[in-house]
C-alpha positions in Angstrom: -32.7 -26.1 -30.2 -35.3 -26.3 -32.8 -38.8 -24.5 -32.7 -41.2 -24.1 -35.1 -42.8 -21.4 -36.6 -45.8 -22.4 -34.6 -44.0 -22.1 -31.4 -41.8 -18.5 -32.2 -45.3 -17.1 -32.9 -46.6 -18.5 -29.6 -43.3 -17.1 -27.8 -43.6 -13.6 -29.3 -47.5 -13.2 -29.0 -46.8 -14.3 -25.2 -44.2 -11.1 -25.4 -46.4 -8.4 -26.8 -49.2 -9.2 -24.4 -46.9 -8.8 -21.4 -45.9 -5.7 -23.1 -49.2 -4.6 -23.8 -50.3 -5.6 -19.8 -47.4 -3.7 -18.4 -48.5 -0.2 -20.6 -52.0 -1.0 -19.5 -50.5 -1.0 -16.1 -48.3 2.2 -16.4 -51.3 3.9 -18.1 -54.2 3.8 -15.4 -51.6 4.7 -12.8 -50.7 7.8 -14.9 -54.2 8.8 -15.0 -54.8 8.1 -11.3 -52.2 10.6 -10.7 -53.1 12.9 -13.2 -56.5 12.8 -12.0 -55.7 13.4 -8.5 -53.6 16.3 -9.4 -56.6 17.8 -11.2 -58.9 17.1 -8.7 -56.3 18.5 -6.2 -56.0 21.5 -8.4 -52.2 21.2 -8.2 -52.3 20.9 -12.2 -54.2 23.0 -14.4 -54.2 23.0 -18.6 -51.8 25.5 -18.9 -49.8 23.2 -16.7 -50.1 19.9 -19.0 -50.1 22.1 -22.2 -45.9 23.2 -20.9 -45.3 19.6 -19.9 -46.4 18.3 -22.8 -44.2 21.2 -25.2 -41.9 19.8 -23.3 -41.4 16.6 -23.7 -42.2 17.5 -27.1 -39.1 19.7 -27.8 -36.9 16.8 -25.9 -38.4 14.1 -28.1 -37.3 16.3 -31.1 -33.6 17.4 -29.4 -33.0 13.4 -29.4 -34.4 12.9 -33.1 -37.7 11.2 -32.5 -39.7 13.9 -33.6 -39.3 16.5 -36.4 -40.7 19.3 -35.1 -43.3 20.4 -32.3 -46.2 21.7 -34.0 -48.9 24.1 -31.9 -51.8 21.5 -33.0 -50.1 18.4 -31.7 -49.3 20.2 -28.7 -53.1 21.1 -28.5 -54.0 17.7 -29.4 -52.6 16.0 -26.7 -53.0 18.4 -24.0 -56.6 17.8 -24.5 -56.6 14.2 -24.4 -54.7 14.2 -21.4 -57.0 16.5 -19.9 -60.0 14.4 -21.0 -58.0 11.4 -19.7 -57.5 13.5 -15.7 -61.0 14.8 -16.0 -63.3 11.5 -17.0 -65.0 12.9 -19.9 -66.2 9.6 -21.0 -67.8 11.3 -24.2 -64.4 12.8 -25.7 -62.3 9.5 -24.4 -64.7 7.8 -26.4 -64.9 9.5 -29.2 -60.8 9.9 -29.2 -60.6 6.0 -29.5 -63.4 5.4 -31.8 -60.7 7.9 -34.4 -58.3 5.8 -33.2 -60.3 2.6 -34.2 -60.8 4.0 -37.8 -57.3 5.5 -38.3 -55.7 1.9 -37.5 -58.2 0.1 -39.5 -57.7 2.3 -42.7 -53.5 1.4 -41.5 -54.8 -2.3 -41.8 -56.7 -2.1 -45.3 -53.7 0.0 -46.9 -51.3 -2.5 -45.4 -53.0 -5.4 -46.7 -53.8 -3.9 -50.1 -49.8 -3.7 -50.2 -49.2 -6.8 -48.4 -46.0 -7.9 -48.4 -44.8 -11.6 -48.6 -42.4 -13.5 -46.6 -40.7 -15.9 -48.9 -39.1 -18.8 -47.1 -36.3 -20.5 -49.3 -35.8 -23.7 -49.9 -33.1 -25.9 -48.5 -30.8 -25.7 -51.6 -31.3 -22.4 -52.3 -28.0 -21.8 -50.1 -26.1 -23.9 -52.8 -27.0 -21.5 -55.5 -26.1 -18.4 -53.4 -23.1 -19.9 -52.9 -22.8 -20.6 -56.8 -23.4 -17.2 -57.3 -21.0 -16.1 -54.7 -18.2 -18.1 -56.4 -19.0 -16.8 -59.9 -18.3 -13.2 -58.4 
C-alpha cells in the first residue's frame, strides 16, 4: 500500500487529536472528582501534597524522574488545588506560564531547526557501493 506524505500527516494528526480528546476527557473527570472531594472535605492539601510525593517518589523508583524535589512537590500540589477549588485567576495565570514557556520551546526549536532530508531513489546504490567497498 502506498500513501503519501500528505496522507501519513493526515493519519497521525487524526491520532494526536484523539489522544489529545481522550486526556481532555480523563482531565475534567479528574477535576470533577477532585472537586467533589474538596468540596466534601474528604481531601484536604496536606492530603494532595502526600499523594502527589507519592506518585512522585514512584515515578522516580521506575526512572522517569530523577529526584523529588520540595518545590515540585509544592508546585503541583497547588495547581491541583487551584484545579479542585475553581480559582479561575491562578488556573489562568498557570496556563498563561504555560503559553510562554512552550512558545520560548518553539522559538529555540526553530532557531535550531532541524532538517529532514529525504534521499533520492539512487542514493541506495551508493550505500550499497559503499557497503561493498567495506
Amino acid at each position: 500500500m502506498e500513501m503519501s506524505v500528505e496522507q501519513i500527516l493526515n493519519v497521525l494528526l487524526s491520532r494526536i487529536e484523539a489522544i489529545s480528546a481522550g486526556i481532555e476527557d480523563v482531565r475534567f473527570k479528574v477535576n470533577v472528582l477532585g472537586t467533589a472531594m474538596v468540596d466534601s472535605e474528604q481531601i484536604k492539601k496536606d492530603d494532595v501534597r502526600q499523594a502527589v510525593r507519592k506518585q512522585m517518589n514512584v515515578m522516580k523508583y521506575l526512572g522517569s524522574t530523577e529526584n523529588v524535589e520540595s518545590d515540585t512537590v509544592e508546585q503541583l500540589t497547588e495547581s491541583l488545588m487551584n484545579w479542585f477549588n475553581g480559582d479561575m485567576s491562578a488556573i489562568k495565570s498557570e496556563l498563561e506560564t504555560y503559553r510562554k514557556m512552550a512558545e520560548e520551546a518553539q522559538k529555540k526549536e526553530g532557531n535550531e531547526q532541524q532538517r529532514i532530508q529525504i534521499a533520492g531513489p539512487d542514493s541506495l546504490g551508493d550505500l550499497k557501493n559503499q557497503n561493498n567497498r567495506r
